[in-house]
N, C-alpha and C positions, 0 to 999 in steps of 0.2 A: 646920377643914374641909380635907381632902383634895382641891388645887385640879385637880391633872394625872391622867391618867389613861391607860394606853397601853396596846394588847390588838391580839391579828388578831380578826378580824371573818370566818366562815362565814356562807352565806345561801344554801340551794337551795330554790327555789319554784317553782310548776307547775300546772296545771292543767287541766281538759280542757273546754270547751264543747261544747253539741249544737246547731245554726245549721236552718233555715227549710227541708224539699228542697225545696218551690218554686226557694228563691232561690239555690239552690247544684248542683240540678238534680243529684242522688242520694239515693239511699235514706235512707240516714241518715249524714245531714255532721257529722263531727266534728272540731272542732281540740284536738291537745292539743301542750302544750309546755313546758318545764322550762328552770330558767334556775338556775348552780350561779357566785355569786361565792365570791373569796377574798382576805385582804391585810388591810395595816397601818389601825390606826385608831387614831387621837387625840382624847380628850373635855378641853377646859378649861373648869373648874367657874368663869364670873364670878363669879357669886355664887348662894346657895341657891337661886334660883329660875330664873336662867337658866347656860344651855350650850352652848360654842359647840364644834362634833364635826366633823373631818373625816377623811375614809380616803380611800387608794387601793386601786384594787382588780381584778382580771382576772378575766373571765368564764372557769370554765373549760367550761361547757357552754350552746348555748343551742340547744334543739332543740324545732324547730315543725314539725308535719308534720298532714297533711290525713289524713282518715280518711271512707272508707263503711261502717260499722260497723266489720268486725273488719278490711276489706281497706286498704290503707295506698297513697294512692293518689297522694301529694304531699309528699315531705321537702323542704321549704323553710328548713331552719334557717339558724344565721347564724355566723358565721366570730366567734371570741372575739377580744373586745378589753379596755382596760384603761380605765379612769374612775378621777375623783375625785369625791366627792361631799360638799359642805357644807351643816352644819345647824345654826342656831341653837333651842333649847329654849328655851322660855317655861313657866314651872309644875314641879310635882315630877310 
């Protein structure tokens, strides 16, 4: 069995919600926003059924902005920063 394991790691996710206009008080409220990491990652195989994974990693994109339909009415995004993140696997 193949214990070590090293690779970068890509990950851009996003998504866009439609929110209450009562509660947001416009036509039609929408948030959308998109979030792009990147960076090193390491998986060590314990054993067949578990894995302990960690990466580092820097956002290169993270943008959140308000929307009334088409008109764009609030860019609130966020300044990129760098994480680590660890994970133990339990199961295949």
């Amino acid at each position: 069995m193949q214990r070590l394991e090293l690779g970068l790691q890509l990950n851009v996710d996003g998504n866009r919600y439609h929110g209450d206009p009562d509660r947001y008080l416009v036509d039609n409220p929408l948030l959308s926003y998109s979030v792009g990491t990147f960076g090193p990652a390491i998986n060590y195989h314990i054993s067949e059924v578990m894995t302990l994974g960690v990466s580092a990693r820097r956002t290169f994109t993270r943008r959140f902005e308000f929307f009334d339909g088409g008109e764009d009415l609030n860019d609130i995004s966020l300044e990129n920063s760098n994480f680590v993140n660890v994970q133990l696997q339990i199961g295949r």
